[in-house]
MMTF fields as JSON, N, C-alpha, C and O atoms, coordinates in Angstrom:
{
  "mmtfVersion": "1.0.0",
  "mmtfProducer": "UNKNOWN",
  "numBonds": 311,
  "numAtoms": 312,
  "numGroups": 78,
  "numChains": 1,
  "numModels": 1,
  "chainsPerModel": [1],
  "groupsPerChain": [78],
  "chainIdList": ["A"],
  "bondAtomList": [4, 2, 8, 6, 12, 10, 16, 14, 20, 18, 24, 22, 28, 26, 32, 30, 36, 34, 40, 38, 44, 42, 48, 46, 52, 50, 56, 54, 60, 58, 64, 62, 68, 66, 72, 70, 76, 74, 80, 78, 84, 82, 88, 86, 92, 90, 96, 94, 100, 98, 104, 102, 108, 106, 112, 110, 116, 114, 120, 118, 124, 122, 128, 126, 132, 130, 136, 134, 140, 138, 144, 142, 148, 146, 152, 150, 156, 154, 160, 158, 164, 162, 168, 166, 172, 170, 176, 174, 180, 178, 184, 182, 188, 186, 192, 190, 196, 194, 200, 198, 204, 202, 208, 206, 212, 210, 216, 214, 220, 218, 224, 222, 228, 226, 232, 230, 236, 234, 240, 238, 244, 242, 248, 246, 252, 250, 256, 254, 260, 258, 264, 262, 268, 266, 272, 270, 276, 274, 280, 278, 284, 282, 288, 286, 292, 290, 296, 294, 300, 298, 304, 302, 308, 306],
  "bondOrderList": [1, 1, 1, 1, 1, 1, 1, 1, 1, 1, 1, 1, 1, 1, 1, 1, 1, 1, 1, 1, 1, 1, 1, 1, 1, 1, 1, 1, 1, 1, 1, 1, 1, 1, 1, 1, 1, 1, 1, 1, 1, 1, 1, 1, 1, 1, 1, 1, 1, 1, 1, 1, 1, 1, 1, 1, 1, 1, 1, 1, 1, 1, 1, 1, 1, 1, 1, 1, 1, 1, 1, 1, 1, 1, 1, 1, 1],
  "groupList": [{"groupName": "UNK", "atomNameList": ["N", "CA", "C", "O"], "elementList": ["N", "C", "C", "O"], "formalChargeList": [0, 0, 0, 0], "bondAtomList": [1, 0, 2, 1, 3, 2], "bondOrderList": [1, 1, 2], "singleLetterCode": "X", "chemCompType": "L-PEPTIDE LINKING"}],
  "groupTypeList": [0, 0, 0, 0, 0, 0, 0, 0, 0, 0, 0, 0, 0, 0, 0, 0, 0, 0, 0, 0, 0, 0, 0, 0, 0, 0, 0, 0, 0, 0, 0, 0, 0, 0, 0, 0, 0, 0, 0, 0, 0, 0, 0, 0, 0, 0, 0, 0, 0, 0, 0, 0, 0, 0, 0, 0, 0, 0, 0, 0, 0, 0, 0, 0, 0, 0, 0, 0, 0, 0, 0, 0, 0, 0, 0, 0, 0, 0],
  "groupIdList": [1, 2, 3, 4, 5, 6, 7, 8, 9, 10, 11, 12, 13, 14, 15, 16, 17, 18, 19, 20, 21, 22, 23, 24, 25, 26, 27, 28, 29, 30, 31, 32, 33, 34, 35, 36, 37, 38, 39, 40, 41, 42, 43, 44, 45, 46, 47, 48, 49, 50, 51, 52, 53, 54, 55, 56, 57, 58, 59, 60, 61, 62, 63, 64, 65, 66, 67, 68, 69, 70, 71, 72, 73, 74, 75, 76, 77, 78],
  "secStructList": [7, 7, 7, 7, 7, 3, 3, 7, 7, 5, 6, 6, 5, 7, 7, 3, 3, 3, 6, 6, 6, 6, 3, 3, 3, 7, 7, 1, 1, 2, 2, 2, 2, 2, 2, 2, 2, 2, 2, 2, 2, 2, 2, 6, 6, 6, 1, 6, 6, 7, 7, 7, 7, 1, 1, 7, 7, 7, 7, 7, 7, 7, 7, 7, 7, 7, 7, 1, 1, 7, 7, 7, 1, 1, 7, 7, 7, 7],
  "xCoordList": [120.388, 121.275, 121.394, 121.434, 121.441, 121.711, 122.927, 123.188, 123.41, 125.323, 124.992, 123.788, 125.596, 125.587, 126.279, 126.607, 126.747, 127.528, 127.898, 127.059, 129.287, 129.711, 130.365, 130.99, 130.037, 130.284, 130.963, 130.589, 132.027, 132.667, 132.891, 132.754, 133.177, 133.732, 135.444, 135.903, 136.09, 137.829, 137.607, 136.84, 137.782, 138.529, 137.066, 135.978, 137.123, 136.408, 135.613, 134.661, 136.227, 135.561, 135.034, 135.294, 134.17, 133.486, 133.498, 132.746, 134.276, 134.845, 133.647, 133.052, 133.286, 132.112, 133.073, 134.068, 132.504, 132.736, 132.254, 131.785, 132.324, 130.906, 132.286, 133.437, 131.593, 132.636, 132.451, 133.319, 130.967, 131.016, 132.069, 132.728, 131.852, 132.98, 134.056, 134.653, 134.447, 135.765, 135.755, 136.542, 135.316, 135.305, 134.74, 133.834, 135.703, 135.236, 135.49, 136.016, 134.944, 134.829, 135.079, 135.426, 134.843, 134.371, 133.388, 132.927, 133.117, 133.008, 132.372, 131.74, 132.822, 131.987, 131.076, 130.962, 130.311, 128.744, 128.785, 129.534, 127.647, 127.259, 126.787, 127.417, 125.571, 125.019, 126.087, 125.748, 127.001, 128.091, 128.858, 129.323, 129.394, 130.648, 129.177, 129.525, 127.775, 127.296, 127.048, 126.88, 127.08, 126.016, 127.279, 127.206, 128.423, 130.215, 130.444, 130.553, 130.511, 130.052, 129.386, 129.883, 128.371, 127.103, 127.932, 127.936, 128.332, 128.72, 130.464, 130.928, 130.945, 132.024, 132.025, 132.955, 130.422, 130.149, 129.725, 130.081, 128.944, 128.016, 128.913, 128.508, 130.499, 131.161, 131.968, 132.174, 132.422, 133.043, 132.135, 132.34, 131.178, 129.648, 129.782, 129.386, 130.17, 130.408, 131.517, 131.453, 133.03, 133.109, 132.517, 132.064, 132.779, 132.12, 132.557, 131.813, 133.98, 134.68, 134.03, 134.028, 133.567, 133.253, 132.369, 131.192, 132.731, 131.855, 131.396, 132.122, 130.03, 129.36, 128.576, 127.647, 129.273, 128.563, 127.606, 127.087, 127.246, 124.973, 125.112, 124.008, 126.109, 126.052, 125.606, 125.88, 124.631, 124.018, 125.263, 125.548, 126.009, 127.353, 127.085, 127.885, 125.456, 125.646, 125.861, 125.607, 126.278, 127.09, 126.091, 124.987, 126.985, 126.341, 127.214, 128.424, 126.601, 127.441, 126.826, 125.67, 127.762, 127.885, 128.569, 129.105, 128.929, 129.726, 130.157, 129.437, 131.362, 131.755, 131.821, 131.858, 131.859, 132.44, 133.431, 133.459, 134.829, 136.267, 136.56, 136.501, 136.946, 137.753, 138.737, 138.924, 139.257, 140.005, 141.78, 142.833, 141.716, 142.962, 142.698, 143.492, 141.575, 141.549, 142.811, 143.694, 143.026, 144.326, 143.7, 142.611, 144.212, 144.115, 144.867, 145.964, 143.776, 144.312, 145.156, 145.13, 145.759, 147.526, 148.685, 148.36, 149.673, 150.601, 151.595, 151.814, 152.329, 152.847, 154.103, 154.17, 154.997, 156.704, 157.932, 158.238, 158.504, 159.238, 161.162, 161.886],
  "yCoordList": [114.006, 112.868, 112.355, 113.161, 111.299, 110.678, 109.71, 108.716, 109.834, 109.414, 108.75, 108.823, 108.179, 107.047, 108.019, 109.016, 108.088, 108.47, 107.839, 107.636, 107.565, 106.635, 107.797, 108.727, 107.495, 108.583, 107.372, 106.23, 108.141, 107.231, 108.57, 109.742, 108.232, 109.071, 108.531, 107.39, 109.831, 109.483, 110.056, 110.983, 110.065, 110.627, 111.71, 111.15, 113.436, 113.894, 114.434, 115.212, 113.853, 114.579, 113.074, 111.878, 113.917, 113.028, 112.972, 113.773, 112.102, 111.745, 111.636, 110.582, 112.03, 111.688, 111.515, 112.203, 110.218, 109.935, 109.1, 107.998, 109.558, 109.304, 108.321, 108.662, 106.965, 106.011, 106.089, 105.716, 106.726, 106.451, 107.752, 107.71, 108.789, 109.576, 109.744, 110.815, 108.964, 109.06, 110.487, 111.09, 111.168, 112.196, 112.258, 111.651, 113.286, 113.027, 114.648, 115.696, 114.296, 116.094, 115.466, 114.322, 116.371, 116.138, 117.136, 117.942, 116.983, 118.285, 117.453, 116.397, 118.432, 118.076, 117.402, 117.075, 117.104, 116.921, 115.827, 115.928, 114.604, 113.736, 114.722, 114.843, 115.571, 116.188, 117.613, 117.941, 118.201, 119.144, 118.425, 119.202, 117.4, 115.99, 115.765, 116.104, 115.219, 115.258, 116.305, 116.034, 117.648, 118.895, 119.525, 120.156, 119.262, 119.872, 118.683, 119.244, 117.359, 116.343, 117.213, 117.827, 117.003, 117.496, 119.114, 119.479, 119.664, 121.029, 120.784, 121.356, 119.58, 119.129, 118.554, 118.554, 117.834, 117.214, 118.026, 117.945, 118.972, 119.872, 121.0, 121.563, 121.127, 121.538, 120.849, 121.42, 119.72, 119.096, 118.307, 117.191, 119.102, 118.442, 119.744, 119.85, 120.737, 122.107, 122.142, 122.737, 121.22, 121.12, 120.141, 119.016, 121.04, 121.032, 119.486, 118.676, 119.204, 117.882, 116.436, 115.279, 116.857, 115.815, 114.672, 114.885, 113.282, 112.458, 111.129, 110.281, 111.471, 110.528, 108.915, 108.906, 107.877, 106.878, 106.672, 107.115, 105.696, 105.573, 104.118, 103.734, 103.239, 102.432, 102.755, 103.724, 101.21, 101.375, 100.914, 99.74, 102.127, 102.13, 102.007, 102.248, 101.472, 101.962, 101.299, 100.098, 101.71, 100.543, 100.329, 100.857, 98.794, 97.438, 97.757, 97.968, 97.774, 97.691, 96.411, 96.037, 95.796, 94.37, 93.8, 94.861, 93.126, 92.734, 91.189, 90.259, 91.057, 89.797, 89.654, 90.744, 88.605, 88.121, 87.509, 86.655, 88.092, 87.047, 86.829, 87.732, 85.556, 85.404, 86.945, 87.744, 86.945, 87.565, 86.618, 87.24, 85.696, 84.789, 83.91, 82.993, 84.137, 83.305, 82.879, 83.734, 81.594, 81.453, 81.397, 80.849, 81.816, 81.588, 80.172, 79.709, 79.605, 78.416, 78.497, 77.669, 79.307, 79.637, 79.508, 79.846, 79.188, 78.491, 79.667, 79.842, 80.627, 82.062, 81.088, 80.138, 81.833, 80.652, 81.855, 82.438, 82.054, 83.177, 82.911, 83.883],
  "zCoordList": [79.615, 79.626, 81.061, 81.99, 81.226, 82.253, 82.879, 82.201, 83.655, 83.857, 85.041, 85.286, 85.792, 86.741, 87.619, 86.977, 89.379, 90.088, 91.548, 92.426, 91.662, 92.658, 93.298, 92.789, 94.703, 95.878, 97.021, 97.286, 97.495, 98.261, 99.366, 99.014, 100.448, 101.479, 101.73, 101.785, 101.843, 102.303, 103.567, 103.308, 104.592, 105.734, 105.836, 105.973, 105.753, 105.83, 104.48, 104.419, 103.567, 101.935, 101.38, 101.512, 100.712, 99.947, 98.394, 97.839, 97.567, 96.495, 95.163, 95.387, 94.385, 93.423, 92.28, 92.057, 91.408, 90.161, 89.114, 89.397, 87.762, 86.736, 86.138, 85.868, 86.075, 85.511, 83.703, 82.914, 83.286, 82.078, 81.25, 80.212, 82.213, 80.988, 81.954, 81.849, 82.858, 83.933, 84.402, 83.673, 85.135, 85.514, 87.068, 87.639, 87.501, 89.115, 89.96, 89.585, 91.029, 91.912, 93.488, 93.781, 94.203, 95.984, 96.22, 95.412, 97.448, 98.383, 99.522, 99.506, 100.69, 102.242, 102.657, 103.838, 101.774, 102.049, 100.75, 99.779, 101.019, 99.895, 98.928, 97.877, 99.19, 98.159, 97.413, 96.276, 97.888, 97.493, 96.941, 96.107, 96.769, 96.119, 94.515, 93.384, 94.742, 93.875, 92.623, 91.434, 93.307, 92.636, 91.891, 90.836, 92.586, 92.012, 90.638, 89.548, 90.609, 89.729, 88.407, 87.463, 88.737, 87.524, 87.23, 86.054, 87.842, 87.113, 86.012, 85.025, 86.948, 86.018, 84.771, 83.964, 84.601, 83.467, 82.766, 81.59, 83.091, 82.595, 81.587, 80.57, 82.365, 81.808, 80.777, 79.706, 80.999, 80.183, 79.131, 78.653, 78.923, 77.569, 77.132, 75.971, 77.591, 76.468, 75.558, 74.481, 76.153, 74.745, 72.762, 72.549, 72.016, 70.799, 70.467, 69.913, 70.934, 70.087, 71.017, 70.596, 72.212, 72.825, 72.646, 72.934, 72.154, 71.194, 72.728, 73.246, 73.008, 74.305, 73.417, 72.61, 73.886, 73.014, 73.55, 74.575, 72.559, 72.306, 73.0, 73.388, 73.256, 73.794, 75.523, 76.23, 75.891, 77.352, 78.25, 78.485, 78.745, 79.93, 81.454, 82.357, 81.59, 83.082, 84.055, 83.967, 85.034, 86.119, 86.541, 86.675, 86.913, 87.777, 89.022, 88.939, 90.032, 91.427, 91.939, 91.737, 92.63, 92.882, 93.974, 94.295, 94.678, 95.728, 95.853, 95.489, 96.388, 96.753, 98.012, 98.584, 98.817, 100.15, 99.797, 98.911, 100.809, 101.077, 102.257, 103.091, 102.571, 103.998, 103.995, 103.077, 105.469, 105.596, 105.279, 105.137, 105.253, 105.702, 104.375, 104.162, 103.41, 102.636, 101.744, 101.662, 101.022, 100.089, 98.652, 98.482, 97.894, 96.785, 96.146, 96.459, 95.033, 94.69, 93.533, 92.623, 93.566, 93.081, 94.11, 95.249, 93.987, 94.949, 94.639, 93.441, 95.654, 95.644, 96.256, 97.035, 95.496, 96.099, 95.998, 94.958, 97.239, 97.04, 96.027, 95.811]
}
């Protein structure tokens, strides 16, 4: 099976997480945050009740550009 994985760094750890079955780990290292991941899934596919859909889930990563100072064309009124 194959799962998608988004790795982000916080501060000194590195955050891993599989958006299709919401599940996530760390560790120190890009590849230790990944390999802790796969043993979390790996575990959480042993249980018996766990139903993985047949639908194609896999992320699109994508990006926008924004001003920093940009306004939105909604009018905010306190």
């Amino acid at each position: 099976m194959h799962f998608d994985v988004v790795i982000t760094k916080e501060d000194d750890i590195y955050s891993s997480w599989c958006p299709q079955l919401d599940i996530a780990s760390s560790g120190k290292t890009i590849e230790e945050a990944k390999n802790n991941l796969q043993e979390a899934i790996e575990l959480y596919l042993e249980d018996e009740d766990v139903v993985i859909s047949k639908n194609d889930t896999s992320l699109t990563l994508t990006s926008v550009e924004v001003s920093k100072n940009a306004r939105t064309a909604r009018s905010f009124r306190a």
